[in-house]
C-alpha positions as CSV (number, residue, x, y, z in Angstrom):
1,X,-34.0,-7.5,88.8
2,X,-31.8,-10.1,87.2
3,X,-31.5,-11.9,90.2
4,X,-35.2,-12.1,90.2
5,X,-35.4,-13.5,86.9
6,X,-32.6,-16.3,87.6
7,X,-34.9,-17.4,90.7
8,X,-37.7,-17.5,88.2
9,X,-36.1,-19.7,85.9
10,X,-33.1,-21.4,88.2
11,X,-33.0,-24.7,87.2
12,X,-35.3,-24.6,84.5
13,X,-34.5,-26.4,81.2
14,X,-35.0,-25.2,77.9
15,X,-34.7,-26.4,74.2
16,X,-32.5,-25.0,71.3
17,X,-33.7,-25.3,67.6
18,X,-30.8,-25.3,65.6
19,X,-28.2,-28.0,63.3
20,X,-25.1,-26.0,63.7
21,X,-23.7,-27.0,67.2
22,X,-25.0,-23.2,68.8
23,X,-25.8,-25.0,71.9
24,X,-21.9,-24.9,72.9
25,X,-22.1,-21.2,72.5
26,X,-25.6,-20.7,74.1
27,X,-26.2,-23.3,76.6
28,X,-23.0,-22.1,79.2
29,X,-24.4,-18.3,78.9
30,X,-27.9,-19.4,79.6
31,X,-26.5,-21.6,82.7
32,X,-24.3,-19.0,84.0
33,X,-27.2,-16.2,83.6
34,X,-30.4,-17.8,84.8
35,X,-29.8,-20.9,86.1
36,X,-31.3,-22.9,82.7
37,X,-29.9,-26.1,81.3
38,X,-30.1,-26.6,77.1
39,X,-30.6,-29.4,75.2
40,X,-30.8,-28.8,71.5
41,X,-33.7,-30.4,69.3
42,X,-33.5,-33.4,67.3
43,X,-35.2,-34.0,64.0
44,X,-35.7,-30.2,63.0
45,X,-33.9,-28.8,59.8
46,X,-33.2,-25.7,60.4
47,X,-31.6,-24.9,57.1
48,X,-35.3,-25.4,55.6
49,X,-36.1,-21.3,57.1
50,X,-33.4,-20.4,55.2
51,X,-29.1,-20.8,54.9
52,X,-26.5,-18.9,55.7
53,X,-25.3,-19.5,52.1
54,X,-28.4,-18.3,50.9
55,X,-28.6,-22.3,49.0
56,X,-32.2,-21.8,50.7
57,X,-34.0,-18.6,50.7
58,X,-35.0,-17.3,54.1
59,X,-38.8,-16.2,53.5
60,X,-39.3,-12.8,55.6
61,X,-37.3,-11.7,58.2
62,X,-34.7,-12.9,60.9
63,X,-37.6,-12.4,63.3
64,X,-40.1,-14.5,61.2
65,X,-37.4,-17.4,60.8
66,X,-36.8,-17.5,64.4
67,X,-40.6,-17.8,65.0
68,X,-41.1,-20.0,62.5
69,X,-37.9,-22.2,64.2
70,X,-39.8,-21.8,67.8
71,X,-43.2,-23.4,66.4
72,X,-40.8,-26.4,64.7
73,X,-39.1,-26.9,67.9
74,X,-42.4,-27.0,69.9
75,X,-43.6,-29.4,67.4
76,X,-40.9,-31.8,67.7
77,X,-40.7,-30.9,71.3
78,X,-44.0,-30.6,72.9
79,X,-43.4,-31.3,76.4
80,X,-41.0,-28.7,76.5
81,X,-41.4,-25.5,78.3
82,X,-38.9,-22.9,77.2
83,X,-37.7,-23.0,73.5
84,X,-34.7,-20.7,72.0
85,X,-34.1,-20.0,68.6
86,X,-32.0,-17.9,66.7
87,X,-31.2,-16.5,63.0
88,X,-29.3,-13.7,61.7
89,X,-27.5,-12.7,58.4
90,X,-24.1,-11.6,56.6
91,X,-23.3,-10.0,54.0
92,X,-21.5,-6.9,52.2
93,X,-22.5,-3.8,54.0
94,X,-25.2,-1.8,51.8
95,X,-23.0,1.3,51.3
96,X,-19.2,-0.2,51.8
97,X,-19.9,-3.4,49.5
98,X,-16.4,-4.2,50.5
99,X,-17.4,-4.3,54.1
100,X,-18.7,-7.0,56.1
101,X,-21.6,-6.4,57.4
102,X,-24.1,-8.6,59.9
103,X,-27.6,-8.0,60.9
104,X,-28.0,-8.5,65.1
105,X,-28.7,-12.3,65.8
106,X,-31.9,-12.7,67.1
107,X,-32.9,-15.0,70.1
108,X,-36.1,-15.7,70.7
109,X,-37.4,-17.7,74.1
110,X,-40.7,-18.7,74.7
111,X,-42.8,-20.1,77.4
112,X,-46.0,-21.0,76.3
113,X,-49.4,-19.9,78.8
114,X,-50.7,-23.1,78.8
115,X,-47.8,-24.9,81.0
């Protein structure tokens, strides 16, 4: 099945939302997995969905912030055909305040129907 998917998608390119160099993490996993270049989006601030030192609030969920990053990056990047975003949080754990704790990062791609 994955082998499939990297036919599908082999040497496809897709677009990264983001301000805080994730594309160095991202891009050689997506490369090595399916075959996709990255290029990360110019001109979107990210930090406006919300900051990891909670300077800005994150309205709703990781989930909505990611969306939310997805229809910036489409905005600023129309032409493009696959766009990745991600969000997540730290913090003390809820029980263990002494404990670290982080909520799962969440990537979202999309390829929009009408391409």
């Amino acid at each position: 099945m994955a082998d499939a998917g990297r036919r599908w998608l082999s040497d496809d390119v897709a677009a990264l939302v983001t301000m805080h160099g994730k594309e160095a993490v991202i891009g050689p996993v997506l490369a090595e997995g399916a075959g996709i270049s990255l290029f990360r989006v110019p001109d979107v601030d990210t930090d406006a969905f919300g900051t990891f030192s909670r300077e800005v609030e994150r309205p709703g969920t990781a989930l909505d912030a990611a969306r939310a990053k997805i229809r910036a990056g489409f905005a600023a990047s129309p032409a493009t055909r696959i766009m990745v975003a991600s969000e997540g949080a730290f913090g003390p754990h809820p029980a263990i305040p002494l404990l670290p704790f982080g909520d799962p990062c969440v990537m979202t791609p999309m390829i929009p129907e009408r391409r």
